[in-house]
N, C-alpha and C positions, 0 to 999 in steps of 0.2 A: 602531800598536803592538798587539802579541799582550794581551791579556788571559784569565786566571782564576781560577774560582772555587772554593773548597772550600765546604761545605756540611757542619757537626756537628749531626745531626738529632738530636732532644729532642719530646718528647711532644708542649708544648706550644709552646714557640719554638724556630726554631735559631739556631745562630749559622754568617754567614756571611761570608766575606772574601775579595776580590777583591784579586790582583796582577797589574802589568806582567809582561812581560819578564823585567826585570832581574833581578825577586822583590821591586817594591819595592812596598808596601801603598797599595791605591789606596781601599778602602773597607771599613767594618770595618759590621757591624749586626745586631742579633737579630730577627728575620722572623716571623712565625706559619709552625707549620708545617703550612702549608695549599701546595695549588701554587699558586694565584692570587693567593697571596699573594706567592710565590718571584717567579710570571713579572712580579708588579706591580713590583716592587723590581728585578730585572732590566732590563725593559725603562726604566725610570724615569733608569738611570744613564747612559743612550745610547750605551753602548759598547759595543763590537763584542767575543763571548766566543765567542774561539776552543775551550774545555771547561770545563766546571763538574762536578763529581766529588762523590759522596757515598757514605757507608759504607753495604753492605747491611744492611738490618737489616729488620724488621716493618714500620715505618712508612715507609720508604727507599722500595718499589717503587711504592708510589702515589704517591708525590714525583716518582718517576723518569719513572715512566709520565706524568706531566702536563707535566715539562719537555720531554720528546722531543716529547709530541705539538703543544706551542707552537715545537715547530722548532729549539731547542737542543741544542749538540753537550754529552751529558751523558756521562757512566758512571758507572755502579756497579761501586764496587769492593769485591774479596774482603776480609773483615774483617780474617783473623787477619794478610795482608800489611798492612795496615793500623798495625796494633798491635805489627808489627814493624819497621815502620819510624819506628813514635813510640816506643820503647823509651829514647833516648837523652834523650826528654825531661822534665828533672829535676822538674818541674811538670806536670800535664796539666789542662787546663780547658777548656771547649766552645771556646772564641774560639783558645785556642793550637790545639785538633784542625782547627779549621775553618783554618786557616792551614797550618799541616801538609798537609791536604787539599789545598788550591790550591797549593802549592809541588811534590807529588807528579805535581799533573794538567800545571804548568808544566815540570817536568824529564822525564816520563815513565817515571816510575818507580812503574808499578801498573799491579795484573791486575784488567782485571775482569772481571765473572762476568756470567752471562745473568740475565735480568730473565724471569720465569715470566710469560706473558700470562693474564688477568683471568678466562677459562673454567679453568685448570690453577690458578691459584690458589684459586676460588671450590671447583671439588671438592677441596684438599686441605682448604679449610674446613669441607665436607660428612662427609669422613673424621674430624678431628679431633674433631666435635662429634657422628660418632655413636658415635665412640668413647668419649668421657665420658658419653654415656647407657647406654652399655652399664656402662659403672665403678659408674656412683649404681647404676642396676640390681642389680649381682651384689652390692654393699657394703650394699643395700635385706635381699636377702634374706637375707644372713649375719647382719646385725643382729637379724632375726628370728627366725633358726634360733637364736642365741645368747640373747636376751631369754628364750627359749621355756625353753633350755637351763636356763637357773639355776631356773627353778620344775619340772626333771625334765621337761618336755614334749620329748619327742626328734622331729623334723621326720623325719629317716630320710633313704632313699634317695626322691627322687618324679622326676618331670617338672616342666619349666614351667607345661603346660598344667594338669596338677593339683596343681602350688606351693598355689594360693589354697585350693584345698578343705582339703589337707590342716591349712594355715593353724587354719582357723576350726575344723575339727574337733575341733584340738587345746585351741583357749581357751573351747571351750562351756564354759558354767558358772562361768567366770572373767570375772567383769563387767570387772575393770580391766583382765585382760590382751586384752577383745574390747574394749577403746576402744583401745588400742596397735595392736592388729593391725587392726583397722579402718584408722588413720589411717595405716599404713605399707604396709599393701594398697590403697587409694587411692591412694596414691604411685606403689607399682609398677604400677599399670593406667598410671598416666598416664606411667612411664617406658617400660614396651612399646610402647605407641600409638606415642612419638615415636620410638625406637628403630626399629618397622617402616618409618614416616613418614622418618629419617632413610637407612635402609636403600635404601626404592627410589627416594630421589632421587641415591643414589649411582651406584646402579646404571643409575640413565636418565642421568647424567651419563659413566657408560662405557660405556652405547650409544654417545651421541653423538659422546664421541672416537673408539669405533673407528669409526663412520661416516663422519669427517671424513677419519681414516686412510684406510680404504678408496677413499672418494672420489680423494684427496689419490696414491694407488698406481692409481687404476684412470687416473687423466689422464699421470700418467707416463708410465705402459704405452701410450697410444694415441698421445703425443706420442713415443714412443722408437720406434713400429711405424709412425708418419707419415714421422718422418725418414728412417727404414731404406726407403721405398717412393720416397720421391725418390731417395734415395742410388743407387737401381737406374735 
């Protein structure tokens, strides 16, 4: 008999439930949600899973990614069809989604969406995180164009590179305002360092894909110009 499984993924446990066929509940249980821990309780129940389905989310594609690659027929599916097909129900709790989920993946009634492999994930993380040092960065120096402000020190129009001078220039003579700018100009050296540091590992992560691309266009081209010479 056909078996499935839904999967309600949660930070720290999911909840997971397995149906027949019919739709009728073969096992109900909350998991770590870890994948070794998925694939231990999986393979544990010795039954044969024709799909197991879980909602995309943050934590979902490393779940996902560890079921496929223990050889499980999995999908990830699109959230908001998700959320649109549990609309009807009057309760919603992790065990009811995760039942939900395996009735959806038993009737075939879901879309799912691609799963971003672990290089394309890792650079949107490089993106993300040099993006919020660039945010502390510009929020570093407005807070101290503003500190500066209320005691009449006006920062002006400058550059990056002479932000800092103009800084200290401004609070000679001001003991407490050179312990301020001190500790927030520390700050900012140490958010550019990372900022550059976050910069060119971006950038050598978009070498690599176009390189891969390239590579990836230049085997096409010789496999599409090999066949064209037999074809002759």
């Amino acid at each position: 008999m056909n078996h499935y499984a839904g999967i309600d993924v949660s930070l720290e446990a999911a909840s997971v439930c397995m149906i027949d066929g019919s739709g009728k509940i073969v096992r109900e249980a909350k998991v770590a949600s870890e994948p070794a821990a998925l694939i231990a309780w999986f393979a544990s129940l010795g039954l044969e899973l024709t799909r197991i389905g879980l909602e995309a989310g943050p934590l979902s594609q490393w779940l996902y990614a560890g079921l496929r690659d223990a050889g499980f027929a999995v999908e990830l599916l699109e959230t908001r069809h998700v959320r649109n097909a549990f609309k009807i129900m009057p309760v919603k709790t992790d065990r009811k989604d995760a039942r939900g989920i395996a009735e959806l993946m038993r009737l075939g009634w879901f879309r799912p969406v691609h799963c971003k492999s672990i290089e394309a994930q890792e650079t949107r993380a490089l993106l993300t995180a040099r993006k919020l040092v660039q945010k502390e960065l510009l929020e570093t120096d407005s807070s101290l164009r503003g500190i500066l402000r209320g005691f009449g020190l006006k920062v002006g129009k400058t550059t990056p590179v002479k932000f800092e001078g103009r800084i200290k220039e401004l609070v000679a003579g001001h003991p407490n305002l050179e312990v301020i700018a001190h500790a927030l100009l520390a700050v900012r050296a140490v958010l550019w360092r990372e900022l550059l540091r976050a910069a060119a590992a971006c950038d050598g992560a978009r070498r690599h894909a176009s390189t891969a691309s390239d590579v990836g266009a230049r085997r096409r081209h010789h496999r599409g110009t090999h066949l064209c010479v037999r074809h002759r």
